[in-house]
C-alpha positions in Angstrom: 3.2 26.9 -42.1 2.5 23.7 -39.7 -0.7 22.8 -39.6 -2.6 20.6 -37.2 -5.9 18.6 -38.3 -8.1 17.7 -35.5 -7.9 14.4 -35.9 -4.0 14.9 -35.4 -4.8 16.8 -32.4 -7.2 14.0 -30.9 -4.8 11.3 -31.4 -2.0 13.2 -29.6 -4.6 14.1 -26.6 -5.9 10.3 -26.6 -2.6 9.0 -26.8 -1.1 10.9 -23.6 -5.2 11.1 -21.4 -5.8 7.6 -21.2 -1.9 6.5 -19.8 -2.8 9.4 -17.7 -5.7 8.6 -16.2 -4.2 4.9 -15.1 -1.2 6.3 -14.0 -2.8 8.9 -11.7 -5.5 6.8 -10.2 -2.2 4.4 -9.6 -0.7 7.3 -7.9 -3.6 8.0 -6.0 -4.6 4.9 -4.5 -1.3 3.4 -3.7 0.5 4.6 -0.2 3.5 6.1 -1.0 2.4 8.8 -3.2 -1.4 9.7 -1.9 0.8 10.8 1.6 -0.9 13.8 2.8 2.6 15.4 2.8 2.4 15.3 -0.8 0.7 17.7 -2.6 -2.2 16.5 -4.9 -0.2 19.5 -7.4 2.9 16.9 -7.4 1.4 14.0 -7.6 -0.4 15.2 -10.4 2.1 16.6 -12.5 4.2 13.3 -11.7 1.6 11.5 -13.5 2.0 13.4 -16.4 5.4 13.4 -16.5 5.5 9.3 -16.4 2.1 9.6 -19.4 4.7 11.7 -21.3 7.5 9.2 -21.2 6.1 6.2 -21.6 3.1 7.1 -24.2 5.5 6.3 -27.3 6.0 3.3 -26.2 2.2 2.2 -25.8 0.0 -0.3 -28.1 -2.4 2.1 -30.4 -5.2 3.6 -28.6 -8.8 3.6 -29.1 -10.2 6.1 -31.7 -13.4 6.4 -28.9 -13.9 10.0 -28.6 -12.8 11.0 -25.0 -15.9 13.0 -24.5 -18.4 10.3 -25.1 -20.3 7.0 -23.9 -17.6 5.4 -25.2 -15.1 7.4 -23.9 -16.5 7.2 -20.1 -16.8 3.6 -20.2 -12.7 3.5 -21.1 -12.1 6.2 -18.2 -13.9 4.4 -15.7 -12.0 1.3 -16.7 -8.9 2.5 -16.7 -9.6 3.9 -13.0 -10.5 0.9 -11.7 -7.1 -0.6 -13.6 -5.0 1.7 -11.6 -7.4 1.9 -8.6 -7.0 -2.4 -8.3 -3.2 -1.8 -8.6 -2.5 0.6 -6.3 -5.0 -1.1 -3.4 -2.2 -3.9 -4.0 0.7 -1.7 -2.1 -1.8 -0.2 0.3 -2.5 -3.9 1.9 1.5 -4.1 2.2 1.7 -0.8 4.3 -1.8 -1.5 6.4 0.3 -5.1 7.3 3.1 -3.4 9.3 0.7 -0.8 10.5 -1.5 -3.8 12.1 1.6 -5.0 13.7 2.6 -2.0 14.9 -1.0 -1.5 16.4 -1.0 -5.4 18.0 2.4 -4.4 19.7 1.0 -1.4 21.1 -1.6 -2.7 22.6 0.1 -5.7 24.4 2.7 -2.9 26.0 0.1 -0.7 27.0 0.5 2.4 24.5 -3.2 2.2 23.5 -3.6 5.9 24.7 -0.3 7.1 22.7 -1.8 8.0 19.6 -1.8 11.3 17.8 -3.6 12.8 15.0 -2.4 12.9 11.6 -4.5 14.8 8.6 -6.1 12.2 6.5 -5.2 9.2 8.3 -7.4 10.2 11.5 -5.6 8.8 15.2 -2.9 6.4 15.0 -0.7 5.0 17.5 3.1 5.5 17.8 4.0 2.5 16.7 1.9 2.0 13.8 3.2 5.3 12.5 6.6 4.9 13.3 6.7 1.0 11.1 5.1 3.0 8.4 7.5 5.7 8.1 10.5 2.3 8.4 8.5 0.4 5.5 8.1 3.1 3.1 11.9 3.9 3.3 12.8 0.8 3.1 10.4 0.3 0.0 12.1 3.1 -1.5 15.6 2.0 -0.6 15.2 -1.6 -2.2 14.2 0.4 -5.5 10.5 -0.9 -5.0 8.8 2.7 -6.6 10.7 1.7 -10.1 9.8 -2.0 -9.9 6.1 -1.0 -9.5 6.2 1.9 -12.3 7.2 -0.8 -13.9 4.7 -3.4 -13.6 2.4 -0.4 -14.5 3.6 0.3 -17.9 4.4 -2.8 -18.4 0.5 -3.2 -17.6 -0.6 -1.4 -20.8 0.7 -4.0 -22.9 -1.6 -6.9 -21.0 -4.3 -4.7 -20.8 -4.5 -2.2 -23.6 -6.2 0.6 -23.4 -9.7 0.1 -24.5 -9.5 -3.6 -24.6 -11.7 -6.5 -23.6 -13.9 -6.0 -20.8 -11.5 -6.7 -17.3 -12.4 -9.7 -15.6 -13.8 -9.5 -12.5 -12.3 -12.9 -10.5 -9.0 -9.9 -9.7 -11.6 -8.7 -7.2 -11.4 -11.8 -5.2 -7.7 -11.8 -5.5 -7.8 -9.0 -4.0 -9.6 -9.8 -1.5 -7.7 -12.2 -0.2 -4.3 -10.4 0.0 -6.4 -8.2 2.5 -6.2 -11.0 4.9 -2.7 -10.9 4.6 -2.9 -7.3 7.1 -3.9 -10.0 9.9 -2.0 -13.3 8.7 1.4 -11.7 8.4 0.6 -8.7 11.2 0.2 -11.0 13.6 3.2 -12.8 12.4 5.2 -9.7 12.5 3.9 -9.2 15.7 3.9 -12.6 17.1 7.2 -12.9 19.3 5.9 -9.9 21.3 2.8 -10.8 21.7 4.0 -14.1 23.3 6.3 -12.1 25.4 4.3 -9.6 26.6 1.7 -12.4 27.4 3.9 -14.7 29.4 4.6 -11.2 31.3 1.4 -10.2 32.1 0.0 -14.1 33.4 3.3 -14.2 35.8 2.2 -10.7 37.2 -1.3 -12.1 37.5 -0.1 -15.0 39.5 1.9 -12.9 41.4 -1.1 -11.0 42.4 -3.1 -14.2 43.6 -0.1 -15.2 45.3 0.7 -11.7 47.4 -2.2 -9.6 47.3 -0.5 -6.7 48.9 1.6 -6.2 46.1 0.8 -3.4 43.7 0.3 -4.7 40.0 -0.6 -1.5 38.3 2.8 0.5 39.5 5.2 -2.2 37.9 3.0 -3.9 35.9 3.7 -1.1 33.4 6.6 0.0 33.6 7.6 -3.9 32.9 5.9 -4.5 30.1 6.9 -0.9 27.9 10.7 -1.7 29.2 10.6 -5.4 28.0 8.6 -4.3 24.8 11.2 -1.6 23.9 14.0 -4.0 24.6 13.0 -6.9 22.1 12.0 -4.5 19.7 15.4 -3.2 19.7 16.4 -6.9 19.5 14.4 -7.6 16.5 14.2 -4.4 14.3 17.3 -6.0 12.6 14.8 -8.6 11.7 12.4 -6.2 10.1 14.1 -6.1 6.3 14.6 -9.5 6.1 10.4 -10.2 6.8 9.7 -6.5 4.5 11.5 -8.1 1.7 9.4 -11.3 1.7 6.3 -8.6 1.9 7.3 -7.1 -0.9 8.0 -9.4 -3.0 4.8 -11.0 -2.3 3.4 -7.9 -3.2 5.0 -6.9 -6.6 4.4 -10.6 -7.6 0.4 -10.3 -6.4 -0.2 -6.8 -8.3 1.6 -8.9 -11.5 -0.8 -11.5 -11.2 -3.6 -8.8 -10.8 -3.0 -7.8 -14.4 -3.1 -10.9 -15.7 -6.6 -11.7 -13.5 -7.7 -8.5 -15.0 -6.9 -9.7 -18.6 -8.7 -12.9 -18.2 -5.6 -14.8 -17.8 
């Protein structure tokens, strides 16, 4: 007859809970798998499929009791571990989605917006270079490269190491200015466009008053936006590779911030 002490039976439960809790709090904070579409039921038992696999493969982990003082200090840590990495990805998906709402607005589609569940109004555009970006991120393999970097993260940061550093915050921070930096550059030939339309229909108003603005005004600038986008969506993988590169290397140098390197 097998039987199981409970010290056998807490080292099997730590060994697969504290993976878990990283990985789900990954899963949960980064864009591509906290989609409303998703449900929280498959997300979750994703998680604990990817705990499973790679938990043989871990360092040792703490012999902390899970239900202690202990035990909530390492949870909380390992939340904001995951948490940290996952805000990584979101910045690269709120990048295209500030372009997409700086084009909008130059060719006049503020009021096209719609409401999606969770994500409150958004405008075409901005929803439309979401949708491109995630399945381009998942058609240059960029879900595996950032499973990954997150079990390759429990060998930096072991599970119930050091205390994380808190100078990854400010890195961090800073890669959130890359949603207006590289928006705007994303958006830039537009913009330009679209202004250079709208000051020669504004001279064209001073110079003959009689002519009505508003009634081609419009229809000019959708038609010339629609046209150069068309012109330079080939463009678009080119400028998401460089994003996401950018990306995996900033969420790898978030784990090393975090470990005090």
């Amino acid at each position: 007859m097998v039987q199981v002490t409970f010290d056998q039976l807490h080292e099997w439960l730590t060994l697969f809970f504290w993976p878990f809790v990283r990985i789900l709090a990954f899963l949960a904070a980064s864009p591509l798998w906290s989609q409303h579409s998703v449900p929280r039921q498959v997300s979750i038992v994703l998680g604990a499929l990817i705990a499973f696999v790679i938990a043989p493969a871990l360092p040792p982990m703490p012999d902390t009791p899970i239900v202690s003082i202990g035990g909530l200090g390492i949870l909380m840590q390992e939340m904001l571990i995951g948490i940290a990495m996952g805000m990584v990805l979101r910045v690269t998906i709120a990048v295209v989605q500030a372009a997409g709402e700086f084009i909008g607005l130059q060719m006049g589609l503020a009021f096209a917006t719609f409401f999606t569940p969770g994500v409150g109004n958004s405008m075409v555009l901005s929803r439309i270079f979401q949708m491109i970006t995630l399945l381009m991120f998942l058609a240059l393999n960029g879900h595996l490269m950032t499973l990954e970097i997150l079990a390759n993260s429990f060998q930096t940061l072991p599970v119930g190491g050091p205390r994380v550093d808190a100078s990854a915050g400010e890195l961090i921070a800073r890669w959130g200015g890359e949603i207006f930096t590289s928006g705007v550059l994303m958006a830039l030939p537009l913009i330009v466009s679209l202004l250079i339309i709208n000051l020669t229909l504004g001279v064209l108003n001073r110079a003959s008053p009689q002519l009505s603005i508003f009634s081609i005004g419009f229809p000019m600038t959708l038609t010339t936006g629609v046209v150069l986008l068309m012109t330079l969506m080939p463009d678009l993988l080119r400028f998401l590779e460089i994003i996401f590169s950018e990306s995996l290397n900033t969420m790898q140098e978030v784990v090393q911030r975090l470990a005090g390197g």
